[in-house]
C-alpha positions in Angstrom: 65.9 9.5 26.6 65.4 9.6 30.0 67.4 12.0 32.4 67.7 11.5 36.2 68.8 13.5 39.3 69.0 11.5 42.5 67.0 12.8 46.1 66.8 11.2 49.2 64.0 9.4 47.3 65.8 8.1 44.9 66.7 9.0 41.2 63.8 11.9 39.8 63.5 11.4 36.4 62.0 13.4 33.9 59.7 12.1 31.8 60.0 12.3 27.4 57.0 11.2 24.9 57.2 7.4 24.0 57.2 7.3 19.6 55.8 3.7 20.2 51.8 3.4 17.9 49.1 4.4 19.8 47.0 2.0 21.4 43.3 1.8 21.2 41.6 2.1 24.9 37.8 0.2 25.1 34.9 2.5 24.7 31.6 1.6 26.5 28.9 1.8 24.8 26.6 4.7 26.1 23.4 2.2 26.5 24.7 0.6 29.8 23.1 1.8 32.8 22.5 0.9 36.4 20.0 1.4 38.5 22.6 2.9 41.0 24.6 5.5 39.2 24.6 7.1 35.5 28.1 7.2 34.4 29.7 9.1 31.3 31.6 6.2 29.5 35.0 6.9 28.5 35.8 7.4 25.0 38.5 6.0 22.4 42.0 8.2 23.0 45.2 6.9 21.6 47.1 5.6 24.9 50.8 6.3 23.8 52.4 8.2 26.6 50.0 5.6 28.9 52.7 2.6 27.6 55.2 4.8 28.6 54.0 5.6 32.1 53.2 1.5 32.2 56.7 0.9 32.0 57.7 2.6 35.1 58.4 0.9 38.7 56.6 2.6 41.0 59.4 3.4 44.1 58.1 2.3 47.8 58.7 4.3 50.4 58.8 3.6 54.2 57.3 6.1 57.4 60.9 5.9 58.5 61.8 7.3 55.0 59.4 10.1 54.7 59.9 10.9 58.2 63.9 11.4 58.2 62.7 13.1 54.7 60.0 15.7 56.1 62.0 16.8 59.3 64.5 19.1 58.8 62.4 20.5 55.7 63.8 23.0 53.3 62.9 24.5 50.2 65.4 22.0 48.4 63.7 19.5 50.3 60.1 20.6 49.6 60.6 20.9 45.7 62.3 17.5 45.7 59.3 16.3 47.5 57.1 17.5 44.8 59.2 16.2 41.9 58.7 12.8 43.6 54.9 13.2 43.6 54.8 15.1 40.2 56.5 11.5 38.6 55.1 8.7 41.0 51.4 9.5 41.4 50.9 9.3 37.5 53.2 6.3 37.7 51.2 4.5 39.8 48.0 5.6 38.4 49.1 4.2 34.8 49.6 1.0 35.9 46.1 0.5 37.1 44.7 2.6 34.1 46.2 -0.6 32.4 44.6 -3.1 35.2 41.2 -1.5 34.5 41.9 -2.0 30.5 42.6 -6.2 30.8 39.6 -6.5 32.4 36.8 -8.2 30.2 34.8 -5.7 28.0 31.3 -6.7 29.8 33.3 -6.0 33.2 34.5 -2.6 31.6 31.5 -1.7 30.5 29.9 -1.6 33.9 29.6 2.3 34.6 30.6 2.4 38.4 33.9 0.9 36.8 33.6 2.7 33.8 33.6 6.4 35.9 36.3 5.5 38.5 38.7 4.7 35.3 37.3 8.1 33.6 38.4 9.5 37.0 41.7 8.0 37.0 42.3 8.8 32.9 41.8 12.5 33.5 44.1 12.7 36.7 46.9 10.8 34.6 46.3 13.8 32.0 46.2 16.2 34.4 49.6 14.7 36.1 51.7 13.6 33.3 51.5 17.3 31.6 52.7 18.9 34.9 55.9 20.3 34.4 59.0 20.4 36.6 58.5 21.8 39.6 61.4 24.2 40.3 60.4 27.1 43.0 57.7 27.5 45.5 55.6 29.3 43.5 55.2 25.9 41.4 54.8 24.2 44.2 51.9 26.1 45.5 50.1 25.4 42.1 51.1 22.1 41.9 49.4 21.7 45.3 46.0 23.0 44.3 46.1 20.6 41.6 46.4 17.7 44.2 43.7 19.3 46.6 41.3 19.3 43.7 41.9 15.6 42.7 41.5 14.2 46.2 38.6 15.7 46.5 37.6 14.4 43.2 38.3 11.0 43.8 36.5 10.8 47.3 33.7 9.1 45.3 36.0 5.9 44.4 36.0 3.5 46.9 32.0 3.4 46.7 32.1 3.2 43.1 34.7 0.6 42.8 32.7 -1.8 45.8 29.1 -1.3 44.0 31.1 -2.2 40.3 32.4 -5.5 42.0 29.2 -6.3 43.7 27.3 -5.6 40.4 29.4 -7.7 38.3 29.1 -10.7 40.5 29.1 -13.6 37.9 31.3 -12.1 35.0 34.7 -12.7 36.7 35.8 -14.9 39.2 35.3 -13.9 42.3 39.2 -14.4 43.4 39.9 -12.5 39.9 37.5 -9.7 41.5 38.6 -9.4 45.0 42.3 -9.5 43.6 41.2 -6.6 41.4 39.4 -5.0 44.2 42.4 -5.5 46.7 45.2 -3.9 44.2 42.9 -0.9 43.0 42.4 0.0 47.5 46.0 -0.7 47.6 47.2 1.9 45.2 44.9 4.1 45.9 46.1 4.3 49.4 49.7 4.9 48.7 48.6 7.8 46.0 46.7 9.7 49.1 49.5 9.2 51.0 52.3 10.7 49.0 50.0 13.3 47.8 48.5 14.0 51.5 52.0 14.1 53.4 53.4 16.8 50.3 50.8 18.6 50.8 51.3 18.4 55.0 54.7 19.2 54.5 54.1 22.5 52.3 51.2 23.4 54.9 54.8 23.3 57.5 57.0 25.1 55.6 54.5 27.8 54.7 53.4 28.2 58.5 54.4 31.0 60.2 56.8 29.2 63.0 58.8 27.5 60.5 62.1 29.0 59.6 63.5 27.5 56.6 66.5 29.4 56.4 67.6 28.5 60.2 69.7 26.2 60.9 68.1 22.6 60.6 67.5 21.0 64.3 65.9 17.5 65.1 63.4 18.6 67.5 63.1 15.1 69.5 59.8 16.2 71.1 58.0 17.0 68.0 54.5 14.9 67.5 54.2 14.5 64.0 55.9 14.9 60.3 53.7 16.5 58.0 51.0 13.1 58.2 53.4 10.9 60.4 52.2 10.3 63.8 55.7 9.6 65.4 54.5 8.1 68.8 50.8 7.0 68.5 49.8 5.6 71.6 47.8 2.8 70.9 45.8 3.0 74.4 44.9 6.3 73.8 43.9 5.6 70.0 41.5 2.9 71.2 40.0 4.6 73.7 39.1 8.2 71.0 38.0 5.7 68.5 36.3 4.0 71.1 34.5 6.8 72.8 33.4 8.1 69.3 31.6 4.8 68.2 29.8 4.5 71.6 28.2 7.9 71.1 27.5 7.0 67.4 25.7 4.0 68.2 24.5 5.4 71.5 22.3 8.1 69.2 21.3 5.5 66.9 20.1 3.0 69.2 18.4 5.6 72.1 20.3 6.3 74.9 18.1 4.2 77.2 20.2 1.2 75.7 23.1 0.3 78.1 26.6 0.4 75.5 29.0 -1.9 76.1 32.1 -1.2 78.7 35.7 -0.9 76.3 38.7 -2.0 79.0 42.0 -1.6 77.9 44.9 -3.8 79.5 48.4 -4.9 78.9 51.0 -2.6 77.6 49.2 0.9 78.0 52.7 2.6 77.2 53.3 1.4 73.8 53.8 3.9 70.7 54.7 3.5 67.5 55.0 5.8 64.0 52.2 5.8 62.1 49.5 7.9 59.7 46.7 8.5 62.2 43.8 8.3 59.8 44.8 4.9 58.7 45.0 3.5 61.9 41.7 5.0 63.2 40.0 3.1 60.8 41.1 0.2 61.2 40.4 0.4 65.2 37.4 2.2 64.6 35.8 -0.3 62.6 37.1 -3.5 64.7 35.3 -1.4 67.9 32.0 -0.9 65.7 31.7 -4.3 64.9 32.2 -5.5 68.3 29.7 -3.1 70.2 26.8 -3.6 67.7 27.4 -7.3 67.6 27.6 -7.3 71.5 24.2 -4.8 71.3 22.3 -6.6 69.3 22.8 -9.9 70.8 21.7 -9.2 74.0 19.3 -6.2 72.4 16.2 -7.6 74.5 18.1 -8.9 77.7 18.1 -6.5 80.6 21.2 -7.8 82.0 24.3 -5.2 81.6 26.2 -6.1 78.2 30.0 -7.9 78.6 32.6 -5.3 78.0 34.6 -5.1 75.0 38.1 -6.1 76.0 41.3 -4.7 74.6 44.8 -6.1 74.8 47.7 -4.3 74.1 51.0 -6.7 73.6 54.1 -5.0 72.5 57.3 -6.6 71.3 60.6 -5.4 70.1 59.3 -5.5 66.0 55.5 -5.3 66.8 52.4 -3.8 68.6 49.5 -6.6 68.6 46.1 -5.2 69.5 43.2 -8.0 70.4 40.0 -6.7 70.6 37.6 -9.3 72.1 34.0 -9.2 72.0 31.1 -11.8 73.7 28.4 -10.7 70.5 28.2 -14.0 69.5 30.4 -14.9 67.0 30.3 -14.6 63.1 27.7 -16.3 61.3 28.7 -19.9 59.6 27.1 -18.2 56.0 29.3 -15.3 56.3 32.4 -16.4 57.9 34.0 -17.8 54.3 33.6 -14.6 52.9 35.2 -12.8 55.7 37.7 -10.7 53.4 35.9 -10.6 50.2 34.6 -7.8 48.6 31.9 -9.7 46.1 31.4 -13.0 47.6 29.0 -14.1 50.4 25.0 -13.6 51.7 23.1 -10.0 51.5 24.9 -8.7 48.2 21.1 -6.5 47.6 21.7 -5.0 50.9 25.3 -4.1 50.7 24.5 -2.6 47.4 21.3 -0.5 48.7 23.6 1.1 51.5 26.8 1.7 49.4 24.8 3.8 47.0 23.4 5.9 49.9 27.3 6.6 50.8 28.0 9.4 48.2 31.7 9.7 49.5 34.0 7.5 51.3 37.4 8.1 52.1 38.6 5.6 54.9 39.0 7.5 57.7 37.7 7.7 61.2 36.1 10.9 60.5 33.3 8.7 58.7 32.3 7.3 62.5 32.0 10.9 63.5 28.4 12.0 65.0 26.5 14.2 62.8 26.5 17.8 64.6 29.0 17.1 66.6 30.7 20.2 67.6 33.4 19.3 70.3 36.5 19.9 68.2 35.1 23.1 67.4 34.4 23.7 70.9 37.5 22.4 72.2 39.5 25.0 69.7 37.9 27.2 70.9 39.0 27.5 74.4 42.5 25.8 73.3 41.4 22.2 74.7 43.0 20.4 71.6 43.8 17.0 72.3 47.6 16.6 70.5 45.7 14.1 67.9 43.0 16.4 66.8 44.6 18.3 64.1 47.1 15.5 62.5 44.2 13.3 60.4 42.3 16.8 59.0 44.5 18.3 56.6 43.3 19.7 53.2 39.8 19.3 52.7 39.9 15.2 51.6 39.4 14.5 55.4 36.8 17.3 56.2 34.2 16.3 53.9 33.3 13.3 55.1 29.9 11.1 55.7 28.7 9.7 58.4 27.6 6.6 59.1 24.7 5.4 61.4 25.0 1.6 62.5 22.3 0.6 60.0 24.0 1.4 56.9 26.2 -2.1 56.7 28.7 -1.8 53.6 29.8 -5.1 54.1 33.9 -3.9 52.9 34.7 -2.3 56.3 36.8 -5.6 57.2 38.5 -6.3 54.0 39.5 -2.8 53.7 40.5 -2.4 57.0 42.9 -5.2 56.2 44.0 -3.8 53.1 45.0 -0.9 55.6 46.7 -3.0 58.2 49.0 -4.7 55.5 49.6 -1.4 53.6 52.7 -0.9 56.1 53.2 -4.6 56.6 51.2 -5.4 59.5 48.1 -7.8 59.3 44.6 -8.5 60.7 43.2 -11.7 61.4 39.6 -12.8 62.8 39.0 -15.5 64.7 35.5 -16.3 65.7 33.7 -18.8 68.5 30.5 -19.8 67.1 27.7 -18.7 70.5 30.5 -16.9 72.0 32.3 -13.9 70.2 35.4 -12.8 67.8 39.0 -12.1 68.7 40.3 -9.6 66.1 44.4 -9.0 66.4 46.0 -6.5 65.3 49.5 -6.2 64.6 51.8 -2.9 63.9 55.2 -3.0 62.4 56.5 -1.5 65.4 59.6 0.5 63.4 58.0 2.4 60.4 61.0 0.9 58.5 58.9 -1.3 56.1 58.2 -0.2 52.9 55.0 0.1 51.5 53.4 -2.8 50.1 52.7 -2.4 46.2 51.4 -4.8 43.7 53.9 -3.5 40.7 53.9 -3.6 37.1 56.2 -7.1 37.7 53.8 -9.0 39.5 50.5 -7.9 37.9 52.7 -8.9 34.2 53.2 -12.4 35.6 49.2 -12.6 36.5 
């Protein structure tokens, strides 16, 4: 029997054990190893209260959703916020639990595969058992349960690109990158409804917010718990773009000129959005274009071209074109564009993904090692008002950093995974001897819900 009370989310229900037979999950045998990782292989559990997870819809959400949601918050408000975590992150972990379990058994048995879905089995466990959450004292221990399993899981996206890389050959590479792309795309909406809960309880429990006032729509307020409500897309391409230029600028010596990043068209443009998403996105599309543009003209003394940015914005969309002169892509790699196993230096990708212990998608991962300006700017109260909305909770402070050299070969497939999370896309378009044009384009509105591959459509596979 299953009970339901309905939130701004939609109906909560509360879960009961399934009385279906237990199912057998794989076992990998203990004797399969890689020269990259050792991983503990999971072990044979009965999977009956999995089938019952499996047969839950996971229910989309929208920015314009959780921000209307997260703005005139409340303790009602908060708890049903947690209730909608407490039954949609297992949820959505259970379904790819099951994704992980069709795969062939030689696939399974690959431990970079096999330790991402240990990861995943114990955070159902620890999720499913969670009881309702009915005060904030619940709450509060229901967040330090999330902290600890975002932190936990900053190892996956590694993990999962080395496991695809390494079983290159056993699956076909469309099965793979499909794999690949639905795994990034649920893990992303799981860090999102965890991260902007826990955002929200971090507002309620600061000490300007006045849950018991009256609720009033502050029309100048900046952000909603993770929800950048006007990003500027100028100023986000010029931060992301001043960061990379010092990054490569210390990896390349500073006696090498850095290419010029000019920003044109519609410098007013904003847009809701989560910050840390679109930074990494813009970040990467800016790395690629400087080094390419470096290292093409690397022995020339002649001043590089400038990076050129193009802002366009419409009455459903923001479009960003970032144009570089580095070249263009090469014809070997160009097929592979958006593919996370297929195309040239697979022994190089995998050599540098195993020297990335963590990685967590988010600009912080272009930041300069030592780098002590936001310290230094909180200091004196210099905080620029985008500083503190992308660094909540740990998950985004401990972060690696990534000098220009260490080429993971999934920054553009994932950064398109990112753009279409909130229904926006990325496309490259590349002039052999010239350069690339990479556009950008922003739902505009925040009224699209998130993109999900569900139980439905992975059945039908």
């Amino acid at each position: 029997m299953i009970l339901g009370r309905k939130t701004l989310f939609g109906t909560v229900r509360s879960s009961s054990r399934c009385l279906r037979a237990p199912r057998r999950i794989f076992a990998v045998p203990s004797h399969v190893r890689s020269a990259h990782a050792t991983a503990v292989p999971p072990t044979w559990r009965p999977s009956s209260a999995l089938d019952e997870w499996v047969q839950r819809e996971a229910r989309p959400i929208s920015l314009r959703r959780l921000t209307f949601f997260g703005r005139t918050l409340t303790e009602a408000r908060l708890i049903d916020s947690a209730n909608y975590c407490r039954l949609e992150l297992p949820t959505r972990i259970a379904h790819r639990l099951r994704d992980i379990q069709t795969l062939p058994y030689v696939v399974v048995a690959n431990p970079h595969l096999a330790h991402v879905y240990e990861l995943y089995l114990r955070a159902f466990e620890r999720f499913r058992r969670i009881p309702e959450i009915r005060s904030l004292e619940d709450n509060d221990k229901y967040c330090k349960v999330l902290e600890e399993t975002l932190k936990e899981h900053a190892t996956v996206i590694p993990r999962l690109a080395i496991g695809v890389l390494e079983v290159r050959g056993l699956m076909k590479p469309e099965e793979t990158d499909k794999f690949m792309n639905t795994m990034l795309r649920s893990r992303i909406s799981r860090r999102v409804i965890a991260e902007q809960h826990l955002a929200l309880t971090e507002t309620f429990n600061s000490p300007w917010h006045f849950p018991h006032a009256q609720p009033v729509h502050d029309p100048n307020a900046e952000a909603v718990g993770e929800i950048f409500l006007r990003c500027n897309a100028k100023e986000i391409v010029e931060r992301c773009g001043k960061t990379t230029q010092e990054l490569v600028k210390r990896a390349y010596g500073s006696h090498l000129a850095i290419p010029e990043i000019q920003v044109r068209g519609h410098l007013d443009a904003t847009f809701p959005y989560i910050l840390s998403h679109l930074e990494y996105i813009v970040g990467e599309l800016l790395r690629n274009s400087i080094q390419a543009v470096i290292e093409q003209r690397k022995f020339k003394d002649a001043v590089p071209p400038p990076i050129e940015v193009l802002i366009c914005e419409t009455a459903q969309h923001v479009i960003i074109r970032i144009s570089d002169q580095g070249g263009g892509i090469p014809t070997e790699v160009l097929p592979h564009l958006w593919s996370f196993s297929k195309g040239p230096r697979r022994e190089r990708r995998l050599e540098n993904l195993a020297r990335v212990p963590r990685l967590l998608g988010t600009m912080q991962e272009l930041q300069i090692p030592g780098d002590q300006s936001q310290d230094v700017h909180k200091k004196h109260g210099k905080k620029s008002k985008y500083s503190d909305s992308s660094q909540h909770h740990g998950s985004l402070f401990t972060l690696t950093s990534r000098p220009p050299d260490l080429r993971l070969g999934i920054g553009l497939p994932m950064s398109r995974v990112y753009s279409e999370y909130w229904a926006g896309s990325l496309e490259i378009h590349s002039l052999e001897g010239f350069g690339v044009d990479a556009f950008l384009q922003i739902s505009k509105l925040g009224n699209k819900n998130e993109r999900l591959t569900t139980r439905a459509t992975m059945d039908a596979v």
